[in-house]
C-alpha positions, 0 to 999 in steps of 0.5 A, a space after each residue: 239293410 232295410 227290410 220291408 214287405 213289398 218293394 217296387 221298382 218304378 214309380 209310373 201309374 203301375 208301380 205307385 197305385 201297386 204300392 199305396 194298394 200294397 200299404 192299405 193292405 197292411 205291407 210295408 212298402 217302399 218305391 225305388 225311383 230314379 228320376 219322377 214320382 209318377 212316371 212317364 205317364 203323369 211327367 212326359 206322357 198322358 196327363 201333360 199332352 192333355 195339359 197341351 192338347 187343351 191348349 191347342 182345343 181352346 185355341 181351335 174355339 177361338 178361331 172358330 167364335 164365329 161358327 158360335 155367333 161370337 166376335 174376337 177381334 184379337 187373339 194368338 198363341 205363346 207356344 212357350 207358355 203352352 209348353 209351361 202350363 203343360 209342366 205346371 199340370 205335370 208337376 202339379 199331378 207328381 206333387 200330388 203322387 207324393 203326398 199319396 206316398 206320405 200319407 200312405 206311409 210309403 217309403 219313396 228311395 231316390 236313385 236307380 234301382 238294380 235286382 239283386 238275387 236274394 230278393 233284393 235290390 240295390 240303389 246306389 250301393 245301399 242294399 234294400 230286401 223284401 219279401 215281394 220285389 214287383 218291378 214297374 219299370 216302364 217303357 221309352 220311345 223306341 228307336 229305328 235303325 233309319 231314325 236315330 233320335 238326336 233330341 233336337 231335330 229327330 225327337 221322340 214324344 219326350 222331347 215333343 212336349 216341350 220344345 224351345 220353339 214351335 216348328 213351322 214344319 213337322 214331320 210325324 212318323 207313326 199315327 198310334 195314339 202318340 203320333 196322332 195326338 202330336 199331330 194333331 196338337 201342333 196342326 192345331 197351333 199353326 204347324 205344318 205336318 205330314 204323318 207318314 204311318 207304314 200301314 194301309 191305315 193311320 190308327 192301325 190298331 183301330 176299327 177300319 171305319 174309325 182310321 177312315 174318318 180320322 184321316 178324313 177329319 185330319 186331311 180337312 184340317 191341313 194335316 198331309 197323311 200318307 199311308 203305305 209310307 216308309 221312311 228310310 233315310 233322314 238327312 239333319 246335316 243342313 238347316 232341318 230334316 230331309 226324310 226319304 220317303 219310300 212310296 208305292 208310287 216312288 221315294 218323295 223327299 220331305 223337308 221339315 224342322 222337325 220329325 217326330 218318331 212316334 214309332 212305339 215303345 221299347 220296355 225298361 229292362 235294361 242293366 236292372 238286373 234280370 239277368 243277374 237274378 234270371 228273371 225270363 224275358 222274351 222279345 223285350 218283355 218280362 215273362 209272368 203268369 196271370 198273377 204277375 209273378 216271374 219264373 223266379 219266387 219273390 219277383 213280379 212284373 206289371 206294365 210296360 215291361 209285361 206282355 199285356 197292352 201298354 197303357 196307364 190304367 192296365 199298369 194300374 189294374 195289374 198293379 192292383 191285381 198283383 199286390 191282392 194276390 200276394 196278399 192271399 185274397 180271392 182275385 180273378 185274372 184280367 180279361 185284356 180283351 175288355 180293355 179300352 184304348 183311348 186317344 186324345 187328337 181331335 176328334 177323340 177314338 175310344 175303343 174296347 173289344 173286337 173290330 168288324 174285320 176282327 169278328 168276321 175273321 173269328 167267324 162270327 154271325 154279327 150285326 153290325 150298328 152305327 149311328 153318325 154323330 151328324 144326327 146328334 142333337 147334342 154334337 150339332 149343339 155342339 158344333 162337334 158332328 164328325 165322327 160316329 158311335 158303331 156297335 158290334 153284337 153276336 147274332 145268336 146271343 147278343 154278346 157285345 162284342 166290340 164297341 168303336 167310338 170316334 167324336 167329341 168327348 167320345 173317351 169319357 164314354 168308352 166305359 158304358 161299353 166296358 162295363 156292359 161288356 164285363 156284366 155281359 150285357 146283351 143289346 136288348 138291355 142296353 136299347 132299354 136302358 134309358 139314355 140322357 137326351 140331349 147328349 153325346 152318350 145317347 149315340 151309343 144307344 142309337 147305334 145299337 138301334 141301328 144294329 137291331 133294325 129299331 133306329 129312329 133318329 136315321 
């Protein structure tokens, strides 16, 4: 039997980072993974829709070279070369996941792994001990009684990225990040789409000033949304789809190639040996405490599997967390209420902290400040003014409370407000802290401008 330090079951953005951390640290570490280094994220999930979403941005310039004084007299779109440059970034990111394992001198075991009391796990047939074991084992697209997935007309985000052919009509269930970004890509390239989302608002997750100017800029580029909407039956015996759609208004049938459930996600703990080792799980996840660790000694959960937000960097961070812990060093538990959310359909949504309706709810005295991209300089420069950067505060103290971003660009500047919000920094010092001009990043300084009563571009 092969004895090692730290074993960790799942090779995702939690799972690889927990082990090359676990190596610098001086474990011996291997990682059980049964299909591709990286996980999800890196194969079928964030960085490949990237790979698809850039495509479909580039193709949108080239229909729009006009609105930049330029003249392309022919250009079109190969649907399946998009779809192989997109598993090209992929497999390039994964190849770069197994050199990090070789030279952090971590062993990567191929197969399915399996608990096992004793701190051990199983990989077909071959017995593998730790004294750590931290199971990372993620998530997959969550299926509804009224929508079962058959992978060819009712698909799920796998499937999405790398379809044989484009569909002319699509039908998108669910408007998180997954059904938005798929929305939006394949409105992009020409399709036809409908998102039906059962909430009042798409993005339900998000500020309700963010949802409203997203289905504003989706409904100005052709994207159908309903909201309020229930699909409650789907029909693939013919040609296509025929969905049922349940309304205020009535039932309304909708007819596409394809539908796309992007319901969310259900978490990877099946047949993994939980219950055999009596690691405690409540609605589909992993029960830890704010280090990880399960009610059994020696078994950690991070990610998907866990109770904390399901996205790549929180798996990281946890990973991170977890591997120092055990490691005895000094470490502080997460703080999940800075943690920003990220979504890549155009115009992009950023996000940390409290909504409006969520501090008001908490009783909070706020002000409230927004400052709209249409007086930027750098966006109309851009040709990007949709969208808008909006600011919440505390009243009496000045705390950041929530930070909601929607435009061009507007992911790579979620992190002023993240730090800021963890250095507790008050409105003051970021109005006096000097922003570039001409830039998008200058909107967030404007918009706390606005909350304060100083705005001088409005």
């Amino acid at each position: 039997m092969s004895k090692y330090d730290i074993i960790v079951l799942g090779s995702g953005p939690g799972g690889y980072v927990a082990a090359i951390r676990a190596s610098q640290l001086g474990f011996k570490t291997a990682v059980i993974e049964k299909e591709h280094l990286g996980g999800i994220c890196l194969n079928w999930g964030c960085i490949p829709t990237k790979a698809l979403l850039k495509s479909a941005q580039v193709f949108e310039y080239l229909k729009h070279a006009e609105d930049y004084g330029l003249s392309v007299k022919e250009y079109d779109k190969d649907f399946n070369a998009i779809v192989k440059r997109s598993r090209g970034v992929a497999d390039g990111m994964s190849n770069g996941v197994k050199f990090l394992m070789k030279k952090n001198k971590i062993d990567v075991i191929e197969g399915f792994g399996t608990l096992k009391t004793g701190k051990k796990v199983e990989v077909d047939g071959k017995e593998y001990s730790a004294d750590h074991v931290i199971i990372s084992t993620g998530a997959r697209s969550r299926e509804l009684p009224s929508l079962p997935q058959d992978g060819k007309k009712v698909i799920g985000y796998r499937e999405a990225m790398s379809l044989d052919k484009q569909p002319k009509k699509m039908i998108v269930v669910g408007s998180g990040a997954i059904g938005v970004e798929f929305a939006y890509f394949y409105n992009a390239i020409g399709t036809e789409v409908t998102v039906v989302e059962y909430l009042p608002n798409i993005v339900p997750v998000e500020d309700e000033d963010v949802s409203k100017q997203l289905e504003r800029s989706f409904k100005k580029s052709g994207i159908k949304v309903m909201t309020s909407a229930e699909v409650t039956h789907v029909d693939t015996s013919g040609k296509g789809v025929k969905a049922t759609v349940k309304t205020s208004k009535g039932e309304e049938i909708l007819e596409a190639d394809i539908l796309l459930s992007a319901v969310g996600i259900k978490s990877n703990i099946e047949n993994i040996g939980l219950e055999d080792v009596g690691i405690a799980v409540d609605r589909d996840k992993i029960l830890v405490n704010d280090y990880y660790q399960t009610n059994i000694p020696g078994y950690y959960a991070i990610g998907d599997v866990t109770p904390g937000q399901a996205l790549a960097h929180v798996a990281s961070a946890e990973g991170i967390l977890c591997v120092e812990k055990i490691a005895g060093q000094h470490v502080e538990a997460l703080d999940y209420g800075n943690v920003p959310g990220c979504t890549y359909c155009s115009p992009e949504i950023a996000s940390v902290g409290l909504t409006e309706k969520q501090a008001k709810e908490q009783g909070l005295d706020i002000k409230v400040g927004k400052f709209p991209f249409s007086a930027s300089g750098k966006a109309s420069a851009s040709g990007a003014k949709d969208g808008f950067v909006k600011v919440i505060f505390d009243a009496k103290y000045g705390e950041w409370l929530g930070c909601h971003m929607i435009g061009a660009g507007v992911t790579d500047m979620i992190a002023e407000a993240v730090l800021g919000r963890k250095l507790e920094t008050t409105g003051h010092e970021v109005l006096k802290a000097i922003h570039p001009h001409p830039t998008m990043s200058e909107a967030v300084m404007e918009a706390v401008a606005a909350a304060y009563g100083e705005v001088i571009h409005l």
